[in-house]
Biotite code that builds the C-alpha atoms (Angstrom):
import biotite.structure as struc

atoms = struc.array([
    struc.Atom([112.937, 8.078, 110.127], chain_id="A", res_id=1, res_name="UNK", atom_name="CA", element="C"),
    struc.Atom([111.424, 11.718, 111.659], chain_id="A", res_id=2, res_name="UNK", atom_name="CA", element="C"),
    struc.Atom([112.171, 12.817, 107.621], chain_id="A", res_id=3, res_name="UNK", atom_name="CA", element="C"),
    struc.Atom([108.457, 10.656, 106.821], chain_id="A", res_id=4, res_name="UNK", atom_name="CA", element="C"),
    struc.Atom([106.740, 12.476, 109.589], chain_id="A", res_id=5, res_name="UNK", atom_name="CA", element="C"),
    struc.Atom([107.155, 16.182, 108.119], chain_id="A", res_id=6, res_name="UNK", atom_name="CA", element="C"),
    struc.Atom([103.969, 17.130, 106.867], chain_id="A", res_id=7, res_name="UNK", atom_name="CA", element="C"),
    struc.Atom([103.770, 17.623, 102.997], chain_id="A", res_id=8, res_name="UNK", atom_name="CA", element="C"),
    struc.Atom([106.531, 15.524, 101.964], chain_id="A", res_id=9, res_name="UNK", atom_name="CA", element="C"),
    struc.Atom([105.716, 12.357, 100.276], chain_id="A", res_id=10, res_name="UNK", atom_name="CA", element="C"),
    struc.Atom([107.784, 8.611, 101.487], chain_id="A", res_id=11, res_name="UNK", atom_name="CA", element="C"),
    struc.Atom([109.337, 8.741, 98.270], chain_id="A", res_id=12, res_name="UNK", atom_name="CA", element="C"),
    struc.Atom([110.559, 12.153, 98.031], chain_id="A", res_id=13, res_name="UNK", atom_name="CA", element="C"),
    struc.Atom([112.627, 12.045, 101.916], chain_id="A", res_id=14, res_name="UNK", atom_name="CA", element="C"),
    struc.Atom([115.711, 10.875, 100.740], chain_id="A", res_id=15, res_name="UNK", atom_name="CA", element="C"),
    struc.Atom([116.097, 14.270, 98.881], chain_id="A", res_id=16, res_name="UNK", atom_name="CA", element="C"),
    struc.Atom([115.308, 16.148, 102.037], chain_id="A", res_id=17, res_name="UNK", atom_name="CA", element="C"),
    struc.Atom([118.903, 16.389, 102.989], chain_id="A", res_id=18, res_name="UNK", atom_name="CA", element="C"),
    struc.Atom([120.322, 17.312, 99.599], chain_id="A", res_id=19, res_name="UNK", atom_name="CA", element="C"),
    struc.Atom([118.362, 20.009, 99.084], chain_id="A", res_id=20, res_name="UNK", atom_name="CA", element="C"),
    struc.Atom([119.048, 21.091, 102.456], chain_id="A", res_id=21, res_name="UNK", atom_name="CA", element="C"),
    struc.Atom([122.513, 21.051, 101.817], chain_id="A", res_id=22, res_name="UNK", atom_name="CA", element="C"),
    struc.Atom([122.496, 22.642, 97.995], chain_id="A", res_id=23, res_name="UNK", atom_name="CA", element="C"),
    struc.Atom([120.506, 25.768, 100.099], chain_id="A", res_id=24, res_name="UNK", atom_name="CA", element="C"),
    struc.Atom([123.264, 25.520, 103.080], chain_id="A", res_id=25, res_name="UNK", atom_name="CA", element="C"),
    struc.Atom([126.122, 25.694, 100.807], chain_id="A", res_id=26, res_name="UNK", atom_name="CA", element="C"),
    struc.Atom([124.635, 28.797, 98.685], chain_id="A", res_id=27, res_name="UNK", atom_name="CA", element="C"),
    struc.Atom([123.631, 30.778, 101.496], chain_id="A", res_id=28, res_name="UNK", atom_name="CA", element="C"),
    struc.Atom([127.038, 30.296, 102.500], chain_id="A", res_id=29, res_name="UNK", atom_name="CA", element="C"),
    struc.Atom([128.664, 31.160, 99.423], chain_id="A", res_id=30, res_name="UNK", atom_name="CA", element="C"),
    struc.Atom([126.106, 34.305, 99.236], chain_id="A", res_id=31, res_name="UNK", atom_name="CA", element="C"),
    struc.Atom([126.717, 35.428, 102.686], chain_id="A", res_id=32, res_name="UNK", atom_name="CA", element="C"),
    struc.Atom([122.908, 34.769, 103.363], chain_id="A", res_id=33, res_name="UNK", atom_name="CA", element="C"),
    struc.Atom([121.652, 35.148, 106.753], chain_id="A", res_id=34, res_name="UNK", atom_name="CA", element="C"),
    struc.Atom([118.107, 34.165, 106.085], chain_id="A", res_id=35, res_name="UNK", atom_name="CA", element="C"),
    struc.Atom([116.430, 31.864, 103.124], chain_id="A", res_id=36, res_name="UNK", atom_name="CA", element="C"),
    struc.Atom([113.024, 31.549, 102.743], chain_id="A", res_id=37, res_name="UNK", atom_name="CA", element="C"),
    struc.Atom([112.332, 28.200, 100.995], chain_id="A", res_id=38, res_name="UNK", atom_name="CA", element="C"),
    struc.Atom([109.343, 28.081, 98.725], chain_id="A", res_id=39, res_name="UNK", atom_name="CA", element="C"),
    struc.Atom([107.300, 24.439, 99.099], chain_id="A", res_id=40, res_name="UNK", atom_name="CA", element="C"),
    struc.Atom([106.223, 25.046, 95.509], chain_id="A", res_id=41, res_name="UNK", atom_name="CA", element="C"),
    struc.Atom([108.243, 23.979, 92.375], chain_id="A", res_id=42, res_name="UNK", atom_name="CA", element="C"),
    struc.Atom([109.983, 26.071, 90.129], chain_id="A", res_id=43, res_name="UNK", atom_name="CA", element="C"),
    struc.Atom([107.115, 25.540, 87.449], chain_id="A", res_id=44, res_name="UNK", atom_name="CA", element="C"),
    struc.Atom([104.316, 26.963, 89.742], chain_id="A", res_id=45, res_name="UNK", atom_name="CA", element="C"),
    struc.Atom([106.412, 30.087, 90.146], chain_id="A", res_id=46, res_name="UNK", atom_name="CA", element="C"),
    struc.Atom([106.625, 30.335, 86.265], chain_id="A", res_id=47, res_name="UNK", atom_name="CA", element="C"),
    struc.Atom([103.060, 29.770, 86.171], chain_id="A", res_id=48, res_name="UNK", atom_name="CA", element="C"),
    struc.Atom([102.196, 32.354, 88.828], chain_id="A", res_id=49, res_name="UNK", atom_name="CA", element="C"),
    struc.Atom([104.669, 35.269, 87.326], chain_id="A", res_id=50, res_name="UNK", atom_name="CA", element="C"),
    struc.Atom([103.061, 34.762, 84.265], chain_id="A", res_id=51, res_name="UNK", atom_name="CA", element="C"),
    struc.Atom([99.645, 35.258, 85.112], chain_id="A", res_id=52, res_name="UNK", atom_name="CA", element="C"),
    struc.Atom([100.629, 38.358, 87.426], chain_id="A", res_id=53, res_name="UNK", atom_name="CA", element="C"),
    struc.Atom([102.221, 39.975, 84.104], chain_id="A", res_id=54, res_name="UNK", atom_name="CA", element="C"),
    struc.Atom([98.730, 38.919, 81.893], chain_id="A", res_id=55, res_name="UNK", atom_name="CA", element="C"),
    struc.Atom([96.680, 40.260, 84.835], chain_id="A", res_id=56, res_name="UNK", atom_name="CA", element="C"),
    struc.Atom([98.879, 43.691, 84.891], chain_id="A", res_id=57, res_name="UNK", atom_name="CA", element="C"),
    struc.Atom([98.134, 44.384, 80.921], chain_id="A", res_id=58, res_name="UNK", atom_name="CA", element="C"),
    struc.Atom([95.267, 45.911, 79.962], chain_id="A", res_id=59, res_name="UNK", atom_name="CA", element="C"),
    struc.Atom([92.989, 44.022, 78.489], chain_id="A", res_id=60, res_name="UNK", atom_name="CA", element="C"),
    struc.Atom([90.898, 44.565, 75.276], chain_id="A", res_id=61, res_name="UNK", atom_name="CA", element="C"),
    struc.Atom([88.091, 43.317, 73.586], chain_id="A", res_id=62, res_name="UNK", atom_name="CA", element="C"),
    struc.Atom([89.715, 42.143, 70.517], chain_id="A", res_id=63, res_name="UNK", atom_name="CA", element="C"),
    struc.Atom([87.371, 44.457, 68.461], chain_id="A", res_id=64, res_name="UNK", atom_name="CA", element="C"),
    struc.Atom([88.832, 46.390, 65.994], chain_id="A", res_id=65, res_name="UNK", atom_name="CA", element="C"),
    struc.Atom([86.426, 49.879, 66.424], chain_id="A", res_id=66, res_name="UNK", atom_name="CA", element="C"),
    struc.Atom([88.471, 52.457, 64.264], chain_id="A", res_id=67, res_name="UNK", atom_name="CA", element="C"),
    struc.Atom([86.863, 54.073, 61.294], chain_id="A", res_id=68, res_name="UNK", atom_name="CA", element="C"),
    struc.Atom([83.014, 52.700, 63.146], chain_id="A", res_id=69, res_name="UNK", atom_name="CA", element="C"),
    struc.Atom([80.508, 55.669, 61.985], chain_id="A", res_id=70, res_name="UNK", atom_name="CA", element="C"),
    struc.Atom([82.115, 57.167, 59.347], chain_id="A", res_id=71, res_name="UNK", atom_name="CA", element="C"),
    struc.Atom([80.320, 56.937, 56.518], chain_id="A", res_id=72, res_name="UNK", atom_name="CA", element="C"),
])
């Protein structure tokens, strides 16, 4: 079928091509959206990313405790 010739989706994976096309049909129906942009990553790489964005927003320290240094 054409569903094996879209780049980036595996032979095994095509039957849930028109699912998940449907799932997203229904919700931007039930939403009222007029325009979805679909991710090609998985929920877990978005966790992943979001995570490191909040790590990389924090400052950072050295993990050295310098209070009280030079007093005697």
């Amino acid at each position: 079928s054409a569903r094996t010739e879209l780049p980036g989706i595996t032979p095994e994976r095509t039957y849930q091509i028109v699912a998940g096309a449907e799932v997203a049909m229904r919700a931007m129906k039930a939403f009222k959206i007029k325009e979805l942009e679909i991710c090609p990553w998985a929920l877990r790489e978005g966790v992943l990313l979001e995570r490191i964005d909040r790590m990389e927003a924090k400052p950072r320290s050295s993990g050295l405790d310098l209070a009280g240094l030079g007093e005697a």
